[in-house]
ChimeraX commands (.cxc) that place a marker at each C-alpha (Angstrom):
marker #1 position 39.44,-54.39,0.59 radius 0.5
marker #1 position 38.73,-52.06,-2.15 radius 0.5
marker #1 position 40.97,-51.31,-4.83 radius 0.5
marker #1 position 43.25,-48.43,-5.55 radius 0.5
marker #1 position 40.98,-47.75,-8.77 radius 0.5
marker #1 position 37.98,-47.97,-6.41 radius 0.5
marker #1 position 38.72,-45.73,-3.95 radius 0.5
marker #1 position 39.94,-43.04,-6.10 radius 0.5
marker #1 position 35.79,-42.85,-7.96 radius 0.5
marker #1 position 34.65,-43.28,-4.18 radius 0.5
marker #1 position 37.03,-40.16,-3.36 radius 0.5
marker #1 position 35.84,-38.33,-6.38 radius 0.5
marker #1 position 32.06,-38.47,-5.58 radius 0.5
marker #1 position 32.46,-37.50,-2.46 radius 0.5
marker #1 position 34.15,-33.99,-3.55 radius 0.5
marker #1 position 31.75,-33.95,-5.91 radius 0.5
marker #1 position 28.81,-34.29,-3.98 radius 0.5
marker #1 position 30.71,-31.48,-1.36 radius 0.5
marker #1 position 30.95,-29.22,-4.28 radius 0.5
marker #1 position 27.30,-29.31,-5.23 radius 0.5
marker #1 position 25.95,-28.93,-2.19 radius 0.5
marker #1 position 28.39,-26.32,-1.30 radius 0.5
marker #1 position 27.11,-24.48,-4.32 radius 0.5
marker #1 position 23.47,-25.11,-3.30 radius 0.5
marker #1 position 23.99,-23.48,-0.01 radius 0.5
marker #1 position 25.57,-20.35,-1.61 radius 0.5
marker #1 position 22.80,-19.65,-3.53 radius 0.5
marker #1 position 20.30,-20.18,-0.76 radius 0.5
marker #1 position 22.30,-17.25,1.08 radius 0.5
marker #1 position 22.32,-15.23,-1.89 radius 0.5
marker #1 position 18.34,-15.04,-1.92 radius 0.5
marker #1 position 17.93,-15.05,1.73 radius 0.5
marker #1 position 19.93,-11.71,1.28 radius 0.5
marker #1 position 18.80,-10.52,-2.05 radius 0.5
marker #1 position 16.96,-6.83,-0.65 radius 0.5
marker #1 position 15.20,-6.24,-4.03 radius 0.5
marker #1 position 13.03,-9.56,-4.48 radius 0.5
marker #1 position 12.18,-10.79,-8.00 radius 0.5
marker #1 position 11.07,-7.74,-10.45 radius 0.5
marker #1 position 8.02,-7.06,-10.54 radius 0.5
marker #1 position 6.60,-5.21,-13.48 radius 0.5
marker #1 position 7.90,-7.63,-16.88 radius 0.5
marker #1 position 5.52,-7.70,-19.64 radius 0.5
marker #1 position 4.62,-5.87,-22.88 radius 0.5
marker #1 position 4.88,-2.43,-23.41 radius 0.5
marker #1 position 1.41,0.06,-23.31 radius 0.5
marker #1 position 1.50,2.10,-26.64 radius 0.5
marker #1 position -1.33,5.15,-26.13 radius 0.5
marker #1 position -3.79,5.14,-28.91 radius 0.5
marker #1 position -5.28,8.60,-27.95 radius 0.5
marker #1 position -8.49,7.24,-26.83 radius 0.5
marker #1 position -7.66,6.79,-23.06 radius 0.5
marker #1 position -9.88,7.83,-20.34 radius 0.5
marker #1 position -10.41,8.87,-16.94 radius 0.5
marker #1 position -11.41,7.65,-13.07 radius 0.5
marker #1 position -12.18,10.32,-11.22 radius 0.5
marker #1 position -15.02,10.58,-7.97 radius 0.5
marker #1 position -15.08,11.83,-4.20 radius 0.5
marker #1 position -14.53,9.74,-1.06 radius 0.5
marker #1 position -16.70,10.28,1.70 radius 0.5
marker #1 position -17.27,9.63,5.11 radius 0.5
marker #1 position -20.43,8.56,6.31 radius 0.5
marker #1 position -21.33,9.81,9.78 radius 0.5
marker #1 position -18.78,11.65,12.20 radius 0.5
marker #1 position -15.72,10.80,11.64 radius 0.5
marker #1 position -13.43,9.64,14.80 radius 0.5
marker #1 position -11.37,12.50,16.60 radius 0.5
marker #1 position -7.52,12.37,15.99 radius 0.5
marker #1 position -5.39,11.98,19.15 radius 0.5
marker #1 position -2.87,14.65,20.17 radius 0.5
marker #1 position 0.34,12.73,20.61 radius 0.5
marker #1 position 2.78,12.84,23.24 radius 0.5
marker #1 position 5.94,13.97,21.95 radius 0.5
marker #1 position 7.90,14.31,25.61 radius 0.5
marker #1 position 10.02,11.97,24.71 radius 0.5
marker #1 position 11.86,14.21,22.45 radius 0.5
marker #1 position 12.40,17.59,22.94 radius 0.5
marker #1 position 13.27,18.68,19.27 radius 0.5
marker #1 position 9.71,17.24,18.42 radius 0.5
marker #1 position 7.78,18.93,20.94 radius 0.5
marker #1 position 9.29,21.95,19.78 radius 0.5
marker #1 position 8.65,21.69,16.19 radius 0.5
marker #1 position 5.36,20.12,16.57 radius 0.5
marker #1 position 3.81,21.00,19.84 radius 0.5
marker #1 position 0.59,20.39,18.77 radius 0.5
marker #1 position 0.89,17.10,16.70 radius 0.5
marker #1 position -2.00,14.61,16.22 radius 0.5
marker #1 position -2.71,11.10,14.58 radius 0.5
marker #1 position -3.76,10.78,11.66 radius 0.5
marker #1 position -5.50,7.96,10.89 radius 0.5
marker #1 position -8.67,10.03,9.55 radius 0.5
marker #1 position -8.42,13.25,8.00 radius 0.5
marker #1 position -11.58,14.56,7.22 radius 0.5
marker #1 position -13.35,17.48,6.10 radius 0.5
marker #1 position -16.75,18.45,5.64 radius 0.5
marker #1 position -17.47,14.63,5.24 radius 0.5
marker #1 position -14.51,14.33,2.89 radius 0.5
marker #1 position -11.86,12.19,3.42 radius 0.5
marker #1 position -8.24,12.74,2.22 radius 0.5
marker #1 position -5.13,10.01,2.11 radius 0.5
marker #1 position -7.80,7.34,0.89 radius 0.5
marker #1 position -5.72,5.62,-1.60 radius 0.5
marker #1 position -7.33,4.43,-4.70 radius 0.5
marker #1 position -6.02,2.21,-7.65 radius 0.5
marker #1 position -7.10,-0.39,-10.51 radius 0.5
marker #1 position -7.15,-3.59,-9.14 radius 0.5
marker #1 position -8.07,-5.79,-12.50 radius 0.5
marker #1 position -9.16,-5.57,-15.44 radius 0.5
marker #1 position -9.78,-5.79,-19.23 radius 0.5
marker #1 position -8.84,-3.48,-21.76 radius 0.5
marker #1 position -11.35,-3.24,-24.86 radius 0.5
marker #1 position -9.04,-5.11,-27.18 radius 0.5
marker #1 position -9.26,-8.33,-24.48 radius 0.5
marker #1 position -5.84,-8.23,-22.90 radius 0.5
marker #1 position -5.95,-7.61,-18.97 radius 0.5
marker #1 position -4.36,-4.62,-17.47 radius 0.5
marker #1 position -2.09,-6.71,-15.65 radius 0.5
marker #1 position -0.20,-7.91,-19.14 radius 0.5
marker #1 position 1.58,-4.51,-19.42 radius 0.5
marker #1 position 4.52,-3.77,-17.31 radius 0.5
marker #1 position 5.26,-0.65,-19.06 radius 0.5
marker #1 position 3.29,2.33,-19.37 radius 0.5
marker #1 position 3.66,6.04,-20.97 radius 0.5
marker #1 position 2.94,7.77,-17.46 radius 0.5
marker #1 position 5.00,5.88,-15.42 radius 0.5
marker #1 position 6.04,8.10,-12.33 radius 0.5
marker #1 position 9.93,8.24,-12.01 radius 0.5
marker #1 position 10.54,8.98,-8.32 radius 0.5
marker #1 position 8.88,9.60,-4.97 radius 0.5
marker #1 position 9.91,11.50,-1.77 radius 0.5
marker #1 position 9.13,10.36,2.07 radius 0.5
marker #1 position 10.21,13.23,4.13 radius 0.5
marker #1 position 10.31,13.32,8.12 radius 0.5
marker #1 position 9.00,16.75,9.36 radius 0.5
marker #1 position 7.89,17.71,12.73 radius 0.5
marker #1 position 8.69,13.82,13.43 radius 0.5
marker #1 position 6.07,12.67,11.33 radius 0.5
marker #1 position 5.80,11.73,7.67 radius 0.5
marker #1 position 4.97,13.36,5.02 radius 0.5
marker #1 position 2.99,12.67,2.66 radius 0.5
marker #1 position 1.17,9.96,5.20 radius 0.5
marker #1 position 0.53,7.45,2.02 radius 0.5
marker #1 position 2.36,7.49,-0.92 radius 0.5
marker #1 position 1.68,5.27,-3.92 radius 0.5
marker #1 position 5.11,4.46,-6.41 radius 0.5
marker #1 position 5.31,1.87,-8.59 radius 0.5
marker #1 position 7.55,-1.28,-8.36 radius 0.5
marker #1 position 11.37,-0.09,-8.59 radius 0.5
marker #1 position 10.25,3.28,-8.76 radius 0.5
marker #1 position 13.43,5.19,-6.37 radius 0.5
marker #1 position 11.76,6.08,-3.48 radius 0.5
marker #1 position 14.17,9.10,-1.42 radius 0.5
marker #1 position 13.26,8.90,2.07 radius 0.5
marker #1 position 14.72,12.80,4.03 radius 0.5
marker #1 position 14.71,14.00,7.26 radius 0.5
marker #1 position 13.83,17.48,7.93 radius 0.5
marker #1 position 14.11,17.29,11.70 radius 0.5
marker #1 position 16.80,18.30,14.13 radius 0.5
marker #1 position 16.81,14.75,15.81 radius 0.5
marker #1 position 17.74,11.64,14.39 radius 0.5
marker #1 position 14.82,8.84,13.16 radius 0.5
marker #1 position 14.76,4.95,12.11 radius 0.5
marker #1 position 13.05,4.35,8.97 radius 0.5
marker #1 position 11.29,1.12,9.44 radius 0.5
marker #1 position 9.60,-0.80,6.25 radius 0.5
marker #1 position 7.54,-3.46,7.42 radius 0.5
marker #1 position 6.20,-4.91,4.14 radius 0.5
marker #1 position 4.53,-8.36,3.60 radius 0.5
marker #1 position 5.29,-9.26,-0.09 radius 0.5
marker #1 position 8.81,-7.09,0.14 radius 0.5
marker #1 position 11.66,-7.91,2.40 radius 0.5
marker #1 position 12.04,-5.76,5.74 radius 0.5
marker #1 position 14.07,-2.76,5.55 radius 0.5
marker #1 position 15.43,-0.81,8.47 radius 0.5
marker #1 position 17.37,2.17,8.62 radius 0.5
marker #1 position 18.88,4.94,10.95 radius 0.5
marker #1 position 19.20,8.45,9.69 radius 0.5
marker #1 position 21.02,11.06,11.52 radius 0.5
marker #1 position 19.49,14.85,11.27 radius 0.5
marker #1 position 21.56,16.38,8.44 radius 0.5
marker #1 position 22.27,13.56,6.92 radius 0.5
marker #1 position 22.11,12.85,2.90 radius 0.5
marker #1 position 18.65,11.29,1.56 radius 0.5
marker #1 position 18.29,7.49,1.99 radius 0.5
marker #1 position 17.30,5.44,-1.51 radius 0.5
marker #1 position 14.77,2.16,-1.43 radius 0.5
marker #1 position 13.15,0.74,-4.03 radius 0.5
marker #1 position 9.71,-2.21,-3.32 radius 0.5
marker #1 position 10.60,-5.08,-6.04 radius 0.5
marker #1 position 6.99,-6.31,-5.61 radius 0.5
marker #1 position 3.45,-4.73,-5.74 radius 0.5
marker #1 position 1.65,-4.52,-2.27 radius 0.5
marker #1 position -1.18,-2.68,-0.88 radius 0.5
marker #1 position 0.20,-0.82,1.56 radius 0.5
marker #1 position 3.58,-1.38,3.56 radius 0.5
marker #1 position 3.64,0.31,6.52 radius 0.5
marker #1 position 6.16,2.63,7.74 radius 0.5
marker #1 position 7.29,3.14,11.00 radius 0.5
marker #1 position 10.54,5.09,13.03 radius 0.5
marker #1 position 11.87,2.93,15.62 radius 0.5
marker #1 position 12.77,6.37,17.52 radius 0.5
marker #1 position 9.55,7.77,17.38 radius 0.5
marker #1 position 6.79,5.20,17.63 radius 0.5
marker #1 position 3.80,7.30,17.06 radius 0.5
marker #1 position 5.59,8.11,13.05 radius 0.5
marker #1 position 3.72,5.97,10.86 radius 0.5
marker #1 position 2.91,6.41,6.60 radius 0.5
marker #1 position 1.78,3.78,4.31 radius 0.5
marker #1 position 3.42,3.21,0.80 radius 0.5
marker #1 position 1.22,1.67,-1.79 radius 0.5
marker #1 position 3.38,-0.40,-4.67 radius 0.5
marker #1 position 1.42,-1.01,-7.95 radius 0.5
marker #1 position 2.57,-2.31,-11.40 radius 0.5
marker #1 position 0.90,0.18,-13.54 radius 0.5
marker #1 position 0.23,4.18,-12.99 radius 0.5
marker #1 position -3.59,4.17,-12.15 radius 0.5
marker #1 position -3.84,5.28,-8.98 radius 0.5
marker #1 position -4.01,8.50,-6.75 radius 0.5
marker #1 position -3.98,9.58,-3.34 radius 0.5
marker #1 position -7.54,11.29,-2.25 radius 0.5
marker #1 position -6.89,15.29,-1.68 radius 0.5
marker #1 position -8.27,17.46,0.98 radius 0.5
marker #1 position -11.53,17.39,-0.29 radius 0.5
marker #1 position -11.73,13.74,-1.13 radius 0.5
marker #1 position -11.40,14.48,-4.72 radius 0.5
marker #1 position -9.17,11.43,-7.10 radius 0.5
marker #1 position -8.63,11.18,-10.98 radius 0.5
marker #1 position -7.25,8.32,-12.58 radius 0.5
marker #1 position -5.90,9.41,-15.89 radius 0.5
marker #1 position -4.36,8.01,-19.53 radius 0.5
marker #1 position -6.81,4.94,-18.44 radius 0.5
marker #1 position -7.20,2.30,-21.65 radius 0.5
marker #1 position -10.99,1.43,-22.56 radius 0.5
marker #1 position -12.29,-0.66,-20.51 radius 0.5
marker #1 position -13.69,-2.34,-17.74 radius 0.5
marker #1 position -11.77,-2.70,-14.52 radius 0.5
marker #1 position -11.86,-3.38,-10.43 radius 0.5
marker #1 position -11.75,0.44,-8.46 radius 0.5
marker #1 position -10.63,-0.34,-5.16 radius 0.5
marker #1 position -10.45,2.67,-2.16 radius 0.5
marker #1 position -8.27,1.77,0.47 radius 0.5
marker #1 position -8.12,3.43,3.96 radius 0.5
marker #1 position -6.14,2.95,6.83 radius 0.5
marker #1 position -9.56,3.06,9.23 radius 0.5
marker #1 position -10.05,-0.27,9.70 radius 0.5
marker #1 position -7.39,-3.15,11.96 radius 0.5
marker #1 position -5.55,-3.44,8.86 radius 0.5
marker #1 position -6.90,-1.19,6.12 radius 0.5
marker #1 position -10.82,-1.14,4.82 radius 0.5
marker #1 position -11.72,-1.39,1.57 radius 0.5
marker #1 position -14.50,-0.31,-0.87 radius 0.5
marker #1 position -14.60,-1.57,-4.24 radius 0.5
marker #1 position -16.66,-0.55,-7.58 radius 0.5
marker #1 position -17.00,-1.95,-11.00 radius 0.5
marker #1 position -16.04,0.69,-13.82 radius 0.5
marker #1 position -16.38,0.81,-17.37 radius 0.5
marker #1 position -14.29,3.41,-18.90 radius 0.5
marker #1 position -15.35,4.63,-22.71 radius 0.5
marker #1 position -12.87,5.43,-25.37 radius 0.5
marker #1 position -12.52,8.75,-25.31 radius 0.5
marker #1 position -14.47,8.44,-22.02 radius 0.5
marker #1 position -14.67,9.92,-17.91 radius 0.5
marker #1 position -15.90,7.58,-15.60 radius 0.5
marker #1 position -17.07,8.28,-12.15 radius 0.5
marker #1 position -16.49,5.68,-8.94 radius 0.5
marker #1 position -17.58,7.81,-5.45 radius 0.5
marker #1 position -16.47,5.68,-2.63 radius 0.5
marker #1 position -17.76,6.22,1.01 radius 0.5
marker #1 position -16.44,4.62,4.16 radius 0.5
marker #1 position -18.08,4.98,7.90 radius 0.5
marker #1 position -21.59,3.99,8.90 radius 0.5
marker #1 position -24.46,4.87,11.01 radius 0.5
marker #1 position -26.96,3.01,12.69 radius 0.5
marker #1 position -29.62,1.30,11.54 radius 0.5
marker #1 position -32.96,3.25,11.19 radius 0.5
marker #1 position -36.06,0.68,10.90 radius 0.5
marker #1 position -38.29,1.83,8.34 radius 0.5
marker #1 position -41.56,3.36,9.18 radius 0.5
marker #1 position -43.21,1.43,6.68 radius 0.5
marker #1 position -42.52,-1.72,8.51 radius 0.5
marker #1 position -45.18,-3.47,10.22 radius 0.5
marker #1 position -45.31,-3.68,13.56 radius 0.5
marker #1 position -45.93,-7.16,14.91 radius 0.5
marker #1 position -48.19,-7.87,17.33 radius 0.5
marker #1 position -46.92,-9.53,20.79 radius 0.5
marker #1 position -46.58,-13.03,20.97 radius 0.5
marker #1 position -47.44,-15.22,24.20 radius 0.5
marker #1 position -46.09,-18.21,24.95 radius 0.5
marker #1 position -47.66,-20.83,27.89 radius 0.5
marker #1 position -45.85,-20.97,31.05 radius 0.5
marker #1 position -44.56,-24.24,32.27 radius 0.5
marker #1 position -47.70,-24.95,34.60 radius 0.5
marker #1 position -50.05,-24.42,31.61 radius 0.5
marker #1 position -48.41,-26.79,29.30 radius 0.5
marker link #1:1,2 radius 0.2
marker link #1:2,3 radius 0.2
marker link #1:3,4 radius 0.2
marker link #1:4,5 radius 0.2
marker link #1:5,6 radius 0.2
marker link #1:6,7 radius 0.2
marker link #1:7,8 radius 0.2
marker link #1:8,9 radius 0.2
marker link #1:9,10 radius 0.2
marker link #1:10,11 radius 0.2
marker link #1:11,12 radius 0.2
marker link #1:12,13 radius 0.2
marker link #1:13,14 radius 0.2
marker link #1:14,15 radius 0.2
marker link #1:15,16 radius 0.2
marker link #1:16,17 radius 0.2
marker link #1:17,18 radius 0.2
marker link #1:18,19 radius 0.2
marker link #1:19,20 radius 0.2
marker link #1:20,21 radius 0.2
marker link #1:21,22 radius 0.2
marker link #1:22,23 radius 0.2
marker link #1:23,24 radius 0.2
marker link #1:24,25 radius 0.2
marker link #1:25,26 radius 0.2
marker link #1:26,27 radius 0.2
marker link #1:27,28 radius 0.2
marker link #1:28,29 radius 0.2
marker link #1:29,30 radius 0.2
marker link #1:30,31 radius 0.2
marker link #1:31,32 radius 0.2
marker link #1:32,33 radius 0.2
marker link #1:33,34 radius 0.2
marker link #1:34,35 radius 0.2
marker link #1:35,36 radius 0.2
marker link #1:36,37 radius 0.2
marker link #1:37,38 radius 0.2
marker link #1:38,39 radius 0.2
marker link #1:39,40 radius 0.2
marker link #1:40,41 radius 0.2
marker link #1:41,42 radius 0.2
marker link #1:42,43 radius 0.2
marker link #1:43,44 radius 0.2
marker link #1:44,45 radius 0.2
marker link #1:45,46 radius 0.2
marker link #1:46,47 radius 0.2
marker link #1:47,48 radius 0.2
marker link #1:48,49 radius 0.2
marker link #1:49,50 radius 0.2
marker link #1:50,51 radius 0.2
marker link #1:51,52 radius 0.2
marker link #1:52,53 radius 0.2
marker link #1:53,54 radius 0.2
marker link #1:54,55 radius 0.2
marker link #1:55,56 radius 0.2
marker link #1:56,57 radius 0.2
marker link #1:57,58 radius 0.2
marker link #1:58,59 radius 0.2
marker link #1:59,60 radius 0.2
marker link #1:60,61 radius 0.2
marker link #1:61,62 radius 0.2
marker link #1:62,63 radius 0.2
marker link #1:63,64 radius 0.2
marker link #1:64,65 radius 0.2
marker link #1:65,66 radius 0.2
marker link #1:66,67 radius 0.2
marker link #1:67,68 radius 0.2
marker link #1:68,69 radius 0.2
marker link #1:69,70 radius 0.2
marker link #1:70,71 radius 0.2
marker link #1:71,72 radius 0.2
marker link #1:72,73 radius 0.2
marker link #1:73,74 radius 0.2
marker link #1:74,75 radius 0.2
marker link #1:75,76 radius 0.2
marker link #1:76,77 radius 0.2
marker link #1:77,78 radius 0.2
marker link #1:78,79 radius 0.2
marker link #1:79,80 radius 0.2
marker link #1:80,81 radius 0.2
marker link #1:81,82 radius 0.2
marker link #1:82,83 radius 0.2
marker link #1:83,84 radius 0.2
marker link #1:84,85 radius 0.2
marker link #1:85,86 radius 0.2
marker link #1:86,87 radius 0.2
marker link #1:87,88 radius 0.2
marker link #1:88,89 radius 0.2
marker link #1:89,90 radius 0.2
marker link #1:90,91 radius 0.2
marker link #1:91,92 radius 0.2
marker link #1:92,93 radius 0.2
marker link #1:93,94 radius 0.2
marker link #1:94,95 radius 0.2
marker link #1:95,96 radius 0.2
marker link #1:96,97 radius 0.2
marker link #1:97,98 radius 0.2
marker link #1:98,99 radius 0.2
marker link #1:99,100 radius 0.2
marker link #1:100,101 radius 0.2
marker link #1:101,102 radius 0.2
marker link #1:102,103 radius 0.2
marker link #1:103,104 radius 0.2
marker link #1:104,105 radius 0.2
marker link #1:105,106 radius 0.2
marker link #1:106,107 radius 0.2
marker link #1:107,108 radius 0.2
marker link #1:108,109 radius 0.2
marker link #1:109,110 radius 0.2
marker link #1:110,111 radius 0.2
marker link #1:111,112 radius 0.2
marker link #1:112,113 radius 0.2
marker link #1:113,114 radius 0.2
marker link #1:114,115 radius 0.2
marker link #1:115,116 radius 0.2
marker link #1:116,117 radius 0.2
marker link #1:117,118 radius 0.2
marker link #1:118,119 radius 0.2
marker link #1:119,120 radius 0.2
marker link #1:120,121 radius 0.2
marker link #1:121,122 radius 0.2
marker link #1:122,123 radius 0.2
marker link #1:123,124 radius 0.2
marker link #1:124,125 radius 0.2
marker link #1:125,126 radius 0.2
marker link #1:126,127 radius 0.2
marker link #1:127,128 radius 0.2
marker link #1:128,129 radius 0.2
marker link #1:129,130 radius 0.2
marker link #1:130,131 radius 0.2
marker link #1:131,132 radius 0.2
marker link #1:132,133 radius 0.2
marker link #1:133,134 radius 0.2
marker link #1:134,135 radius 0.2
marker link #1:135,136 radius 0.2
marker link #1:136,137 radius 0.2
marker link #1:137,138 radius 0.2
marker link #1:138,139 radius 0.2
marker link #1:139,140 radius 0.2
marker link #1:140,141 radius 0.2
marker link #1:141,142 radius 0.2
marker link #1:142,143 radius 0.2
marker link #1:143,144 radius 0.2
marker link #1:144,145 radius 0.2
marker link #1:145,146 radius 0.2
marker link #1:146,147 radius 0.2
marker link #1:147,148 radius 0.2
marker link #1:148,149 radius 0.2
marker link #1:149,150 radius 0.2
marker link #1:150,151 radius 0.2
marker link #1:151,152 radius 0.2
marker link #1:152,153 radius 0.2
marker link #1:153,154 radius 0.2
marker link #1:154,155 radius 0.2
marker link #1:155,156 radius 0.2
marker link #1:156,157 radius 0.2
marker link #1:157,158 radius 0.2
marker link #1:158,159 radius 0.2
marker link #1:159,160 radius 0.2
marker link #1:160,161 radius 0.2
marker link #1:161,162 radius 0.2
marker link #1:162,163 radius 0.2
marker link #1:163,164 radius 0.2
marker link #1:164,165 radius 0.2
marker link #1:165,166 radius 0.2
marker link #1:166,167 radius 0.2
marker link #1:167,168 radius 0.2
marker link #1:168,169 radius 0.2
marker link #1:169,170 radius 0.2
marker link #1:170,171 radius 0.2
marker link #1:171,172 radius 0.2
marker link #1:172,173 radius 0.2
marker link #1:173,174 radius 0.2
marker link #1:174,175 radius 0.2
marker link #1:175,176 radius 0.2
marker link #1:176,177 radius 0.2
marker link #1:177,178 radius 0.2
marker link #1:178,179 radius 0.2
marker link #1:179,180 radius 0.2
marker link #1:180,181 radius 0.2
marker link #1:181,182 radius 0.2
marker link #1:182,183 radius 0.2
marker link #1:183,184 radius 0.2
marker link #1:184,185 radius 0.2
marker link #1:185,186 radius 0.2
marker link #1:186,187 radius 0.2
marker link #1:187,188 radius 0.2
marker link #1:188,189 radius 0.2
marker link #1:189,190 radius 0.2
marker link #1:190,191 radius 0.2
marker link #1:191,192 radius 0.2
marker link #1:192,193 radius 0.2
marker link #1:193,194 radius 0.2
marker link #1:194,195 radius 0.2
marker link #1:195,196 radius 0.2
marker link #1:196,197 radius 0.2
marker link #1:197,198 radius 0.2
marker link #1:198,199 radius 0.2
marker link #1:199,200 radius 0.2
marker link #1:200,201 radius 0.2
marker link #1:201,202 radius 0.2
marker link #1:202,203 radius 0.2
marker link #1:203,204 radius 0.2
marker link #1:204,205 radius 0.2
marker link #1:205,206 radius 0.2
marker link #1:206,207 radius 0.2
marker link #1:207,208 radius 0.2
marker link #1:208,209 radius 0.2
marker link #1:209,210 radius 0.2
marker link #1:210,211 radius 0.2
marker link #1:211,212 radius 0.2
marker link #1:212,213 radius 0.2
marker link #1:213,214 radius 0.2
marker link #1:214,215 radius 0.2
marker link #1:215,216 radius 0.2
marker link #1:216,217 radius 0.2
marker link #1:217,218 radius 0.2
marker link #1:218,219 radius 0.2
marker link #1:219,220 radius 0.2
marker link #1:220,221 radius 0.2
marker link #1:221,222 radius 0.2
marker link #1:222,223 radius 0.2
marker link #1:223,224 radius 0.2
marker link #1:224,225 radius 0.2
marker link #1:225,226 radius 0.2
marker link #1:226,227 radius 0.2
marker link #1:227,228 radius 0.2
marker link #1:228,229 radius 0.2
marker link #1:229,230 radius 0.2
marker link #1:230,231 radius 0.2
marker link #1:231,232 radius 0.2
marker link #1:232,233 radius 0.2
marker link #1:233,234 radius 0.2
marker link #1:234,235 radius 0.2
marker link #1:235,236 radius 0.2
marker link #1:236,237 radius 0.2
marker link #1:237,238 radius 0.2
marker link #1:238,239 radius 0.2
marker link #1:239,240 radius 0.2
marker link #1:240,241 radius 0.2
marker link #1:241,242 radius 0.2
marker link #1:242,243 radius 0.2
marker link #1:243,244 radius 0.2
marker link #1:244,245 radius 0.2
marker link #1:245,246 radius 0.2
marker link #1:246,247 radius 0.2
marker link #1:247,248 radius 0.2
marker link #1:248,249 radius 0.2
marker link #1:249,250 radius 0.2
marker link #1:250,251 radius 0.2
marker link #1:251,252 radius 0.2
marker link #1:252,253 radius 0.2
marker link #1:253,254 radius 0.2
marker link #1:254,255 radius 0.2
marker link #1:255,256 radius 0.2
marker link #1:256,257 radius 0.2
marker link #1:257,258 radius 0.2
marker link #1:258,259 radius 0.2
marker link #1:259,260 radius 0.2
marker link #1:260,261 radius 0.2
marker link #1:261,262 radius 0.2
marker link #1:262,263 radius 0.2
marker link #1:263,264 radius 0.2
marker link #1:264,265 radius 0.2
marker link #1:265,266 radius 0.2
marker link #1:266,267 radius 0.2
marker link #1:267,268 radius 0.2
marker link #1:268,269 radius 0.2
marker link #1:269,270 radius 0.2
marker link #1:270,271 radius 0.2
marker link #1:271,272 radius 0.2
marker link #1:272,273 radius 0.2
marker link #1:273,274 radius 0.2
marker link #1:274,275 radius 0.2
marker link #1:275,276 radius 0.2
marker link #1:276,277 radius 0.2
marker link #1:277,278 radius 0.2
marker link #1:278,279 radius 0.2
marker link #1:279,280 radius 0.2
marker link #1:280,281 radius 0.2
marker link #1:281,282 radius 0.2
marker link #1:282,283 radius 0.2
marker link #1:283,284 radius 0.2
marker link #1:284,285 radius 0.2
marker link #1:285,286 radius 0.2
marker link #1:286,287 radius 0.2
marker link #1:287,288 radius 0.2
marker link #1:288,289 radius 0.2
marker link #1:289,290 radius 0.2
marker link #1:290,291 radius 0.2
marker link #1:291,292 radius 0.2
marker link #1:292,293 radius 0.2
marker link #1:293,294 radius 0.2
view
């Protein structure tokens, strides 16, 4: 039999224990509801010297590019009427130029030996973005930001849509939107390349938003043109994604950026077959023995 003494400690472990594990579990919900993620983006602070550079080039498309599909916008009337003649547009290209081709710094190293990724705060940080829904599709199709940078996401349209984030390094974010209806706010905690965008009304919507940590990237005009600008010295990682391939293709280029300097990094994506070279040799046939022979 234990003693009064006794089985007053035994009582007060056990609410302790409760009381710890009761706070352990609150916190666990807390992050498995936390919508932001952990800040992305900490770090020292880019001071301009006045010998930054550019990035600038052309992406191309190698070959003929592959037809866009008209969509079928039955479904909804108010989308048929505003854009009868909508398409996909997973390649938009022109005279062998290719536009939405996102392209960004990957890595580097600045001339004084620090890497690019050290800095979390730079002098040409963008302060906002907009996603609009017009002719029930988006526009722009990509869209880089930064981490936290306030992203307002409008609908233009006379129906309603379902903005869908389907990120992998940000948590998933769905949300309906009534036509008339004030501008929704989201902000991606953590960098990414690209989260996809979807409406859950419209399946055939789709955008791609591209989250970096610093400002050194663009979004490929109509005629495939890019610049990269207010880049440090030195030498970095040029990456052009495109949404072409099952989940994105990418072409990548070494760059060395001079103070004071412009740098050029042409990307091109598509192929064509294989010619053989004339000046190959032709072989000569070889014959082997039949089964009887040997």
């Amino acid at each position: 039999m234990l003693s009064k003494n006794a089985r007053l400690w035994l009582g007060l472990i056990a609410i302790t224990s409760l009381l710890s594990l009761a706070s352990s579990c609150s916190k666990g919900g807390d992050e498995a509801n936390d919508n932001t993620g952990p800040t992305e983006g900490a770090g020292k602070t880019y001071t301009a010297k006045n010998n930054e550079g550019t990035i600038s080039g052309v992406v191309s498309y190698n070959g003929t590019a592959p037809e866009n599909k008209k969509i079928d916008t039955s479904a909804d009337s108010a989308c048929t009427s505003k854009s009868p003649d909508l398409k996909t547009e997973e390649w938009v290209v022109a005279d062998g130029k290719i536009a939405n081709a996102y392209v960004y710094i990957k890595d580097g190293t600045l001339a004084d030996g620090s890497k690019i990724g050290d800095y979390g705060k730079w002098p040409n940080m963008p302060a906002s973005a907009t996603l609009d829904q017009n002719g029930c599709h988006y526009h722009p199709h990509v869209l880089g930001v930064v981490v936290n940078e306030p992203i307002s996401i409008t609908n233009s349209d006379p129906t309603q849509h379902n903005v869908h984030f389907t990120p992998k390094n940000n948590p998933d974010w769905n949300q309906g939107q009534a036509n008339g209806a004030p501008a929704l706010v989201h902000k991606l905690a953590r960098a990414e390349v690209l989260v996809p965008v979807k409406c859950n009304q419209h399946p055939w919507m789709k955008a791609y938003i591209a989250v970096s940590k610093h400002p050194f990237f663009a979004i490929t005009e109509k005629d495939g043109s890019y610049s990269l600008k207010g880049v440090p010295p030195g030498k970095y990682t040029v990456v052009a994604w495109h949404e072409g391939g099952a989940n994105g293709t990418e072409q990548k280029m070494d760059v060395t950026v001079a103070a004071s300097g412009a740098a050029k990094a042409d990307f091109t994506f598509g192929g064509t077959a294989m010619v053989q070279p004339s000046s190959w040799p032709m072989l000569e046939a070889i014959t082997f023995p039949t089964l009887h022979n040997h």
